[in-house]
N, C-alpha and C positions, 0 to 999 in steps of 0.2 A: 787422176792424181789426187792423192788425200790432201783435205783442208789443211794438214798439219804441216804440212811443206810450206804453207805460206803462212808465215809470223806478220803481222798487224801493229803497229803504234798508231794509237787515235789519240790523240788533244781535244782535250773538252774545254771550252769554256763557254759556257751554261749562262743564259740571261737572267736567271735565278735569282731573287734577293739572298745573300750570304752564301752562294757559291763560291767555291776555291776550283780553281782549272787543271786537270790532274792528266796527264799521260795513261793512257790502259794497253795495256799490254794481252792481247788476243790473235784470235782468227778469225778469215770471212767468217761470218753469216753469228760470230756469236755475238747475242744482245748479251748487255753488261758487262762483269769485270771478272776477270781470273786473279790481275796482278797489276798493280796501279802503282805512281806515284806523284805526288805533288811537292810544291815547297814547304808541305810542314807534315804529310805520311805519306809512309810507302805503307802499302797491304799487300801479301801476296793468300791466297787461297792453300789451304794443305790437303783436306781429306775430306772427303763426307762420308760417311759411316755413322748409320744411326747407335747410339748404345742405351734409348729410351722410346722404343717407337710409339708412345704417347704425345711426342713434341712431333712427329709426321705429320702433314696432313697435308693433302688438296688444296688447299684454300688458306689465306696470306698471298705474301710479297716474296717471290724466289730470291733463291739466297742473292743471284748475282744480281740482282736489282739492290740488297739491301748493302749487298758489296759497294756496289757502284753509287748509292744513296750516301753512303758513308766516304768514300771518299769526295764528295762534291759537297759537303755541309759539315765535312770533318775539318778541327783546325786543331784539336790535341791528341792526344790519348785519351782522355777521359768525355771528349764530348764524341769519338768514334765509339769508342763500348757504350757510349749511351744510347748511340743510335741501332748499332745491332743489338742490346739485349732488349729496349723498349718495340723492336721491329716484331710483327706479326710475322714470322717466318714459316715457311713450308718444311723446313727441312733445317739440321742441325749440320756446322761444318767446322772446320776447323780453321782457324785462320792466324796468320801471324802478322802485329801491327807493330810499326815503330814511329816516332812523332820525335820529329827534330828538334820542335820547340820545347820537349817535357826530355830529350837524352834518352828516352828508353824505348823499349819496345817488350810485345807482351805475346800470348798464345792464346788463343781461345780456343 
């Protein structure tokens, strides 16, 4: 039976200094985040499709790690796009954030 059949809810809360405890929404066996939320963002993942493959590479932080990095040290909108645009990424994706404390939500 495919891993898809069985949906996942994991609780984080990370002994982290300035961690925030975020719900992730997956399946067995995948490390990091597809689709998250916390008390101050929900993330969910859109697409990956390169449309520069200059920014590709081998080497950095997978996306779903810099996913997962940003919701556990995210606590707005602007300290989440801080974290993915300053992130060393393998790969470009698209992503939709929204942040309860700022009322908005955004695309990358």
């Amino acid at each position: 039976m495919p891993l898809g059949a069985f949906p996942v809810v994991t609780v984080y809360h990370s002994n982290e200094e300035n961690a925030q405890p975020y719900a992730n929404f997956g399946w067995p066996a995948i490390i990091g985040s597809l689709a998250a939320y916390s008390h101050s963002l929900a993330m969910s993942q859109k697409v990956w499709l390169p449309f520069n493959d200059t920014i590709s590479s081998n080497f950095g932080e997978p996306w779903m790690f810099v996913f997962r990095d940003t919701m556990t040290f995210g606590t707005d909108l602007k300290s989440a796009i801080d974290i993915i645009e300053n992130a060393n990424r393998t790969y470009q994706v698209h992503l939709g954030i929204g942040s309860r404390k700022d009322n908005q939500m955004r695309g990358l």
